[in-house]
C-alpha atoms as a printed R data frame, in Angstrom:
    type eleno elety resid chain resno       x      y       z
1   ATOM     1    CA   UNK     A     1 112.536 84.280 140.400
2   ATOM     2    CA   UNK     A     2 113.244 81.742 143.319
3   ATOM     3    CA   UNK     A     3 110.932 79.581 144.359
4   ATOM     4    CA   UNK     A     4 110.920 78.956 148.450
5   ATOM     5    CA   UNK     A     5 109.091 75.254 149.948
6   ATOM     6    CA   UNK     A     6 108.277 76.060 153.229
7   ATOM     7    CA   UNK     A     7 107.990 73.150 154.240
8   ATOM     8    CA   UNK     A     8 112.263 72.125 153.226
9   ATOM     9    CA   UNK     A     9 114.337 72.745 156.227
10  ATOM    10    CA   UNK     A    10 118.059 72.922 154.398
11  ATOM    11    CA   UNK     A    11 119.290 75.762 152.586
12  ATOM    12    CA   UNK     A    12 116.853 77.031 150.117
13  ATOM    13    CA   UNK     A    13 117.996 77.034 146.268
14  ATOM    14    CA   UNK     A    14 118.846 81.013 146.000
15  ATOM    15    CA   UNK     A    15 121.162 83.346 143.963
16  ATOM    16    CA   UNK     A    16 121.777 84.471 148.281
17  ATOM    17    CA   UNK     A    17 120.474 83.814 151.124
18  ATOM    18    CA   UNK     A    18 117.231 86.128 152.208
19  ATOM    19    CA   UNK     A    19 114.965 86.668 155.153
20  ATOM    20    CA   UNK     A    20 111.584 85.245 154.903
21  ATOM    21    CA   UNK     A    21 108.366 87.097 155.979
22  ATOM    22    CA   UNK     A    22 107.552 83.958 158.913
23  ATOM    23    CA   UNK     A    23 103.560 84.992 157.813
24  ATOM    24    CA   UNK     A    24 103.458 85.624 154.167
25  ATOM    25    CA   UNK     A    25 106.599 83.604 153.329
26  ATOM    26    CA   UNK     A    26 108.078 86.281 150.798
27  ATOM    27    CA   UNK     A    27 111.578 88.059 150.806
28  ATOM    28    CA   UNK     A    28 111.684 90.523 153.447
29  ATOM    29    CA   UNK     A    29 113.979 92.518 151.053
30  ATOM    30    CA   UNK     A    30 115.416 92.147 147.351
31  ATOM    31    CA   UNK     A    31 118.917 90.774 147.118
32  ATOM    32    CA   UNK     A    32 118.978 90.812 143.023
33  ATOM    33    CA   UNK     A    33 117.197 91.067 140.347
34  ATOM    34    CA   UNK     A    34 117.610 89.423 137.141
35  ATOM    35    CA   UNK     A    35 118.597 91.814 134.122
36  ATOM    36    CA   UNK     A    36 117.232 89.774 131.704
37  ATOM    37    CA   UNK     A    37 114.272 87.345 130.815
38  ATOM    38    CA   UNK     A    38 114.838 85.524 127.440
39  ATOM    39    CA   UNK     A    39 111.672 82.651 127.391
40  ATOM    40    CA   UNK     A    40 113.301 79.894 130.258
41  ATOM    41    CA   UNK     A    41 116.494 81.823 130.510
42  ATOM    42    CA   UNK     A    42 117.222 84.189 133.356
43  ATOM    43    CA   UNK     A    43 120.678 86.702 133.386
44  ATOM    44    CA   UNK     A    44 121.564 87.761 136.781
45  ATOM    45    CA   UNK     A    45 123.861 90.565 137.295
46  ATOM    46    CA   UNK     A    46 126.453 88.123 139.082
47  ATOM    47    CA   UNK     A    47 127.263 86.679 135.570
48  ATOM    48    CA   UNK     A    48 125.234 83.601 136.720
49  ATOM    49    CA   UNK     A    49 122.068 82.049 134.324
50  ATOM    50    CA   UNK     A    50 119.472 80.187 134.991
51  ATOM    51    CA   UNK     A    51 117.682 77.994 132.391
52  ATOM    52    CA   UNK     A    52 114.175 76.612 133.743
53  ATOM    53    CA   UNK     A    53 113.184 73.072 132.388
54  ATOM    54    CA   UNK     A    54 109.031 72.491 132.374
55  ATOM    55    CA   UNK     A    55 108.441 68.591 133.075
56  ATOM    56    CA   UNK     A    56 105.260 66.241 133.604
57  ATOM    57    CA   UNK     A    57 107.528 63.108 134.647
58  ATOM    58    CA   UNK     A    58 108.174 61.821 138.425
59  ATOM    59    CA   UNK     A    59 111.293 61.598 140.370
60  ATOM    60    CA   UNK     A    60 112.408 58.555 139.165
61  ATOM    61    CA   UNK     A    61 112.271 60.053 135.294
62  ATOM    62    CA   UNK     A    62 112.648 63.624 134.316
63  ATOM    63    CA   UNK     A    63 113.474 64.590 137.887
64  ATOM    64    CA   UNK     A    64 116.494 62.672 138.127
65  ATOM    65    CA   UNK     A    65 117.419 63.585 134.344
66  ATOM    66    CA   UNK     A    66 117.459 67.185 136.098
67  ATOM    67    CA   UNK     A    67 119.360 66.259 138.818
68  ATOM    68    CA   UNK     A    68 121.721 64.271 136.911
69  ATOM    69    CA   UNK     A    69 121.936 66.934 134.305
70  ATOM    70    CA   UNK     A    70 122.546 69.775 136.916
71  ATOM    71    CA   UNK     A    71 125.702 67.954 138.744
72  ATOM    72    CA   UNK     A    72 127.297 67.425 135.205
73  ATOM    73    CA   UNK     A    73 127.174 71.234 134.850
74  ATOM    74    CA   UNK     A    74 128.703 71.756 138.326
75  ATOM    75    CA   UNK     A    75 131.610 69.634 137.532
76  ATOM    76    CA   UNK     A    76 131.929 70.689 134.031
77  ATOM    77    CA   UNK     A    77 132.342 74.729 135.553
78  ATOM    78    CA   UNK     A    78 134.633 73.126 138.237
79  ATOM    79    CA   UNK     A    79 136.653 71.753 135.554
80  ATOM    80    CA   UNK     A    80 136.804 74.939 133.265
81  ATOM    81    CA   UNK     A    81 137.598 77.287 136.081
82  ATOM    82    CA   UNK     A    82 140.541 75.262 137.848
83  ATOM    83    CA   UNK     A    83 138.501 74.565 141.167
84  ATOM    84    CA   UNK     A    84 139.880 71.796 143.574
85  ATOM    85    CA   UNK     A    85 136.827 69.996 143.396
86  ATOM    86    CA   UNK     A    86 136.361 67.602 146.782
87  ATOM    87    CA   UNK     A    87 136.513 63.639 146.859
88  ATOM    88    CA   UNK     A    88 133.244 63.804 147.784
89  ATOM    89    CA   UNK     A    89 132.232 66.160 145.031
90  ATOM    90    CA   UNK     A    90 134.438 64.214 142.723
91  ATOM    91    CA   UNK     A    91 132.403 60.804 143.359
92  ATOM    92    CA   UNK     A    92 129.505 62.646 142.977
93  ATOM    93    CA   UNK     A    93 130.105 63.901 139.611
94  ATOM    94    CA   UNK     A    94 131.570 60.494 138.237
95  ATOM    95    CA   UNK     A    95 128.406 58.843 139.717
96  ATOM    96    CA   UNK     A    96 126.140 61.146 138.216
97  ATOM    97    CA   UNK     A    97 127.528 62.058 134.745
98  ATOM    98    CA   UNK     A    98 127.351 57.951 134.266
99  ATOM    99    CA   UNK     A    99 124.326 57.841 135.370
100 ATOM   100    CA   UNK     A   100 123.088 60.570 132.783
101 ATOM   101    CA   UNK     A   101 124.993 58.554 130.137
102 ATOM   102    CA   UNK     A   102 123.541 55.830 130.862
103 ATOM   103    CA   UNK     A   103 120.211 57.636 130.635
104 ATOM   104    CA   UNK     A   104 120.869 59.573 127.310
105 ATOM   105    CA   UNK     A   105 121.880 55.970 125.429
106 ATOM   106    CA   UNK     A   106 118.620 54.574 126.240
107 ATOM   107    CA   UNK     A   107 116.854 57.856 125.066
108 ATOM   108    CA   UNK     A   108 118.948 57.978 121.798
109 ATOM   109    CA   UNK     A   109 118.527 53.964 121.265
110 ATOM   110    CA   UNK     A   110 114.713 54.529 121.578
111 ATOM   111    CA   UNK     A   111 114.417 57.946 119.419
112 ATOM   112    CA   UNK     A   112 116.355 55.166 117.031
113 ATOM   113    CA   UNK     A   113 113.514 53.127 117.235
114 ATOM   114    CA   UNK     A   114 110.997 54.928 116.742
115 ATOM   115    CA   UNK     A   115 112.332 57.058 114.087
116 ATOM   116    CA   UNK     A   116 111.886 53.685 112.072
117 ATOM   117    CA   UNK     A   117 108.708 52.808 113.277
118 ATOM   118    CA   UNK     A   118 105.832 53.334 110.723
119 ATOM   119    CA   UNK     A   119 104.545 57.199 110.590
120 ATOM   120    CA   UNK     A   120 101.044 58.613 109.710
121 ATOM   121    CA   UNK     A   121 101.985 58.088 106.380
122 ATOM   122    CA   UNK     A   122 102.863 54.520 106.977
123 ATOM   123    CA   UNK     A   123 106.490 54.784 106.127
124 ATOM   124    CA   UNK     A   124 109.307 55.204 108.930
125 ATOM   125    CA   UNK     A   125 109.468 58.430 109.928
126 ATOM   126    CA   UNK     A   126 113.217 58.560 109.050
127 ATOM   127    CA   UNK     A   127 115.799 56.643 106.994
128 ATOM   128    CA   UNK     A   128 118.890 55.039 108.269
129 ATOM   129    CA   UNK     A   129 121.087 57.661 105.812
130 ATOM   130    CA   UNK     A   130 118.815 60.425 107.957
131 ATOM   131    CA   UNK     A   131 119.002 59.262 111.696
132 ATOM   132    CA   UNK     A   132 123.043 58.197 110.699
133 ATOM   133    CA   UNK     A   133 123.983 61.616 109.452
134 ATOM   134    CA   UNK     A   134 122.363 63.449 112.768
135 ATOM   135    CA   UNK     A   135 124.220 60.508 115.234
136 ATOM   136    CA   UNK     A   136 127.262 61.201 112.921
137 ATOM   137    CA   UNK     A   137 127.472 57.361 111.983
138 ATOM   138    CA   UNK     A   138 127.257 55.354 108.869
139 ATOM   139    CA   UNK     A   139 123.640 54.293 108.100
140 ATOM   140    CA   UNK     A   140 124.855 50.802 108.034
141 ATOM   141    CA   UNK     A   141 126.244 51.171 111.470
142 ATOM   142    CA   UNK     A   142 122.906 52.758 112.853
143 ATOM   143    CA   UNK     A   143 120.822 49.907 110.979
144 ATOM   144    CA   UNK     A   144 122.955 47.187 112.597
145 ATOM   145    CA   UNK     A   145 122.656 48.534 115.764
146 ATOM   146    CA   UNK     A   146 118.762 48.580 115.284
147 ATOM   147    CA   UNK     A   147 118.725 44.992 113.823
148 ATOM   148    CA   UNK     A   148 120.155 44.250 117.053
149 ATOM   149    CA   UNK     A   149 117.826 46.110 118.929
150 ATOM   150    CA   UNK     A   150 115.180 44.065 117.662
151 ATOM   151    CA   UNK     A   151 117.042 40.673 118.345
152 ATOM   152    CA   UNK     A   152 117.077 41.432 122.129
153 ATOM   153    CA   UNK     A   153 119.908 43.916 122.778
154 ATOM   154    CA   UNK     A   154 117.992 46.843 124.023
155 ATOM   155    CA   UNK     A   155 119.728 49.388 125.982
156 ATOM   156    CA   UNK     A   156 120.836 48.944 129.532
157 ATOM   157    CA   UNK     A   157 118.300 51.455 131.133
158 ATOM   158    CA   UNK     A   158 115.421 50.691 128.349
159 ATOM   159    CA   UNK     A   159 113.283 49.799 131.048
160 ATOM   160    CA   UNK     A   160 113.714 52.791 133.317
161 ATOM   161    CA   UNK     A   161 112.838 54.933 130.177
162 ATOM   162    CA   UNK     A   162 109.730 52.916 129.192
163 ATOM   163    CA   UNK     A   163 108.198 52.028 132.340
164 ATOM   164    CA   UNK     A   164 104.673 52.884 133.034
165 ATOM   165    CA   UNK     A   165 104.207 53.380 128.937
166 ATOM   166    CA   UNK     A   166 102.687 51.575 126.314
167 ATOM   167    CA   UNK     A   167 106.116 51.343 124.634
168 ATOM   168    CA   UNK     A   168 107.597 48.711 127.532
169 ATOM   169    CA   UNK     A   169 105.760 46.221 125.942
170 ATOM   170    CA   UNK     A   170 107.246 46.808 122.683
171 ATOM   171    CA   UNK     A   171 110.990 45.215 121.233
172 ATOM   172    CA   UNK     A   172 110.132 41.853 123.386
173 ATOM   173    CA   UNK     A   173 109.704 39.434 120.465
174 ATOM   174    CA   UNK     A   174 112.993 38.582 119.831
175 ATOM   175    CA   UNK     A   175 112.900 40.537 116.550
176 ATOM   176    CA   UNK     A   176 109.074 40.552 115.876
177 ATOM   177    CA   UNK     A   177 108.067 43.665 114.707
178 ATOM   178    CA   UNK     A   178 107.163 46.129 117.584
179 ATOM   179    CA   UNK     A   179 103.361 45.917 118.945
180 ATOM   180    CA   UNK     A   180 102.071 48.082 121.169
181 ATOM   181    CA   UNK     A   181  99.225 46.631 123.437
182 ATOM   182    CA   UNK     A   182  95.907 46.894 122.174
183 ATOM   183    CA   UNK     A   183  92.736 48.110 124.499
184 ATOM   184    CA   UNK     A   184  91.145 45.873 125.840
185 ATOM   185    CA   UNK     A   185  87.831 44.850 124.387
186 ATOM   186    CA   UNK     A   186  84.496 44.197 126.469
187 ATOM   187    CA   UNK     A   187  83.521 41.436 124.256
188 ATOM   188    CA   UNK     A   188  86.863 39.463 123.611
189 ATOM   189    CA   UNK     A   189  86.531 35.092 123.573
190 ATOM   190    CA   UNK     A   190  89.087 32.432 123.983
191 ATOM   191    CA   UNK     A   191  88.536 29.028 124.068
192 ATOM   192    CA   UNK     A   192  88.749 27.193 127.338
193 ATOM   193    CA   UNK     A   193  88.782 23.998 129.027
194 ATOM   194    CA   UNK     A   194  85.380 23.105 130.658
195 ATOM   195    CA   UNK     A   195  85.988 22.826 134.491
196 ATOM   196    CA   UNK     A   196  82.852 20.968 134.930
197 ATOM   197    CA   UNK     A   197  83.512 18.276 132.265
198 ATOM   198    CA   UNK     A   198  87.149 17.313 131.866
199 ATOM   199    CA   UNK     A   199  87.910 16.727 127.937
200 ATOM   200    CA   UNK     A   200  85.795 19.357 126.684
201 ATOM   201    CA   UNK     A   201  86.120 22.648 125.593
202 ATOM   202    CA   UNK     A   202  83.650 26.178 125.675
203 ATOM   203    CA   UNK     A   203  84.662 29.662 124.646
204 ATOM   204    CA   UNK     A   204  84.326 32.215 127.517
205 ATOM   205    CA   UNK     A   205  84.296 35.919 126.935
206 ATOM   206    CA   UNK     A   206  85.441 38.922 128.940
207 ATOM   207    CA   UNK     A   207  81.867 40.001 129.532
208 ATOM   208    CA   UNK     A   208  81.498 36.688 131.337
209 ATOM   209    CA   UNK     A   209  79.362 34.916 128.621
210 ATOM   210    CA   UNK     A   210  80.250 31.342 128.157
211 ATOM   211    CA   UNK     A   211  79.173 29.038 124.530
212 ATOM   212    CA   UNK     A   212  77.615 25.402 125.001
213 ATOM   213    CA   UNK     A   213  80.280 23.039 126.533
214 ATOM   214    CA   UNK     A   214  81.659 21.158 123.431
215 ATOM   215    CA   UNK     A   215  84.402 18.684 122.210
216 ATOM   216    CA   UNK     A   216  85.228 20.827 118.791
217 ATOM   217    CA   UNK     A   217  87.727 23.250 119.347
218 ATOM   218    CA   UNK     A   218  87.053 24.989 115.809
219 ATOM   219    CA   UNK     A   219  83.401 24.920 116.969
220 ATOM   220    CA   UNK     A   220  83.481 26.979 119.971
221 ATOM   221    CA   UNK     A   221  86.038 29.508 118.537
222 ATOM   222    CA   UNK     A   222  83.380 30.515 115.968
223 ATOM   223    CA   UNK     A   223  80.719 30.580 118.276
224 ATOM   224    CA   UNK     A   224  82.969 33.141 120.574
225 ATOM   225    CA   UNK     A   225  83.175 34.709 117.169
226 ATOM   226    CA   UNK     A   226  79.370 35.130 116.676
227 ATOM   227    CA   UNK     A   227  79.239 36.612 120.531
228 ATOM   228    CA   UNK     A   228  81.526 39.267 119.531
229 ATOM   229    CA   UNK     A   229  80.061 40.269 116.555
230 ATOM   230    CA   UNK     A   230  76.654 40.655 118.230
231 ATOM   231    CA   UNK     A   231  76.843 40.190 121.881
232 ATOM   232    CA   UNK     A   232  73.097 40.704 122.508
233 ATOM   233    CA   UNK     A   233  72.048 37.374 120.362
């Protein structure tokens, strides 16, 4: 099935080109029909296929993925069937197929990570042996690589891949192990200096309390304590 936007005024993604209905916005008439629906695959008569990909992320995630993904198989048929493939084409492809590389080793440096990052059972969910034999490296290769990880040298594009999740904040202690952030609290106290009596110290909360202005900085950290135990005292 093609999908029409009629709101896109270029050349519609189509197996051919068809007359819209200006009211109801459907083909006027049939061009083809697939001959065969196998779950996201489609087999049109033309010896074409179609494979639809289901995706939550944005443009500037799984979108371009897609994209990325969709010139590689352009050039790779252009390639297998002896086409004379444009310069513009050609930059195209180059540009996008390193792109997508660039895309897949930051998704298979952070499926490294967190294939040794504790499990529900507490244990990493695989074993350097396990995660070296499906990369088809040594297990002491893949466990350097992931020492170094953890020292600092994430992947180029680790950022695009994390953004906007909890796991951005995660690998950025210099070989810490990984944190994600906790939730904030509503009752959560730090101790402070007093603005109103320079020298002294009070702990504050996030709920806007504040303890008795104090010189003791041991003092007002248990007293924060005692507010977050039981903020209504």
């Amino acid at each position: 099935m093609a999908t029409y936007s009629r709101s896109y005024t270029g050349t519609q993604w189509k197996i051919a080109q068809v007359e819209l209905d200006p009211e109801t916005w459907t083909p006027v008439t049939t061009v083809m029909e697939p001959e065969e629906l196998a779950g996201p695959s489609v087999y049109w008569p033309d010896g074409t296929t179609s494979y639809i990909l289901h995706f939550k992320g944005g443009p500037e995630t799984s979108w371009a993925v897609a994209d990325e993904a969709d010139s590689a198989l352009r050039a790779l048929e252009a390639l297998r069937g002896g086409e004379e493939i444009t310069p513009g084409a050609l930059s195209t492809y180059l540009c996008d197929v390193r792109r997508l590389e660039t895309r897949m080793t930051a998704l298979k440096e952070e499926l490294l990570l967190y294939a040794r990052e504790p499990g529900p059972n507490g244990r990493a969910r695989l074993s350097f042996r396990d995660i070296g034999h499906e990369l088809g490296q040594h297990h002491t290769s893949v466990a350097g690589r992931h020492q170094r990880i953890l020292d600092g040298d994430t992947a180029q594009w680790r950022h695009w891949l994390t953004q906007s999740t909890e796991r951005a904040a995660m690998y950025t202690n210099g070989g810490e192990l990984p944190r994600p952030p906790r939730p904030q609290r509503e009752h959560e106290t730090g101790v402070y200096d007093s603005r109103e009596k320079p020298g002294k110290v009070m702990a504050h909360c996030r709920c806007g309390w504040s303890g008795p202005v104090g010189t003791n900085i041991v003092t007002a950290s248990r007293q924060g304590k005692v507010h977050e135990d039981n903020p209504e005292a």
